[in-house]
N, C-alpha and C positions, 0 to 999 in steps of 0.2 A: 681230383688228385692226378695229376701228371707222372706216366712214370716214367723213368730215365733208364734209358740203354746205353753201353759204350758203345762208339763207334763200331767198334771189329764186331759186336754182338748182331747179329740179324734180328730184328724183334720176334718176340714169341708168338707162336699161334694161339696161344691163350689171351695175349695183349690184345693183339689185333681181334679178336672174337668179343674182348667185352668191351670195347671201344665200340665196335660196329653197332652193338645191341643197347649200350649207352647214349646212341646219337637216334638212334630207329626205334625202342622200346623193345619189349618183348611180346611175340604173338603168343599168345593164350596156344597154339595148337603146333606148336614148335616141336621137331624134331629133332633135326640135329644142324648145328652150322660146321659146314665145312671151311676151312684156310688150307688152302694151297700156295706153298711157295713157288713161284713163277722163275723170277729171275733176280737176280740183283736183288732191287725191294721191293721187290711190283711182286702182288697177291693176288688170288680170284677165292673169294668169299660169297660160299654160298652159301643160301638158308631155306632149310627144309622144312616144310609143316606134314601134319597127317591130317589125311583130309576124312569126312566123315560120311563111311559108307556103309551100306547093310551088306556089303561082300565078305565073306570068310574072309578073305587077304588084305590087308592090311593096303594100305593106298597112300602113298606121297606123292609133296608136291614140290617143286622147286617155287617159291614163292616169290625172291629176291634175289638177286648176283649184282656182284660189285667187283671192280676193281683196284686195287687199292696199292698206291703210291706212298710209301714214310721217305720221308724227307733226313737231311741231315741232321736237321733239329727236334727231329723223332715227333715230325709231323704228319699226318695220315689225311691223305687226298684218297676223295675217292671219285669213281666215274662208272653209275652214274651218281651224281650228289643222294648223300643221305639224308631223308629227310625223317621227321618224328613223326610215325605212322601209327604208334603202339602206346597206349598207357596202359594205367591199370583197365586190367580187363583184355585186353588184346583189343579195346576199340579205338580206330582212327577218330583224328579231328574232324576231319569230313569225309565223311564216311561211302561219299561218292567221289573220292579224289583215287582215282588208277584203281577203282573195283574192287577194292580192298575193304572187308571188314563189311558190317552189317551196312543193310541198306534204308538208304532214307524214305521214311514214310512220310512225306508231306503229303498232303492231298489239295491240290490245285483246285479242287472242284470247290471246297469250301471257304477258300481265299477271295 
């Protein structure tokens, strides 16, 4: 479902936050995403996870940043491209693509 802006309307930062997380999935270890209005219609979206430590204090990470472009046709470019890193589960398709998410266990010795 597409949603429509008037023109004079700046898009929401709620728009823009489940758009991003609609194209990327959702990490399992998510924080909080940031949207910042930049200029005109250009955005910088961030996303934060907590990462897991045995320290008293709490630890985040900045995991992802984008750029993000809406068009006149209330079309959302981004840079760098979003790709689908997250299903259920916070696990990536390939799970060694950009260090993300659990790691592949193949064992080459037994190939």
């Amino acid at each position: 479902m597409k949603e429509k802006l008037k023109k004079t309307e700046r898009p929401a930062d709620k728009v823009i936050e489940e758009r991003v997380l609609r194209r990327l999935g959702r990490p399992t270890d998510l924080h909080s995403i940031d949207v910042k209005h930049l200029w005109g219609k250009k955005y910088r979206v961030n996303i934060w996870t907590k990462e897991d430590t045995d320290a008293p204090v709490s630890s985040y990470s900045l995991q992802h940043s984008y750029f993000i472009t809406m068009s006149e046709g209330n079309i959302m470019k981004s840079n760098p491209p979003i790709e689908r890193l997250y299903h259920k589960g916070g696990t990536t398709e390939d799970s060694t693509k950009k260090g993300i998410g659990p790691k592949s266990h193949d064992n080459e010795a037994t190939k």
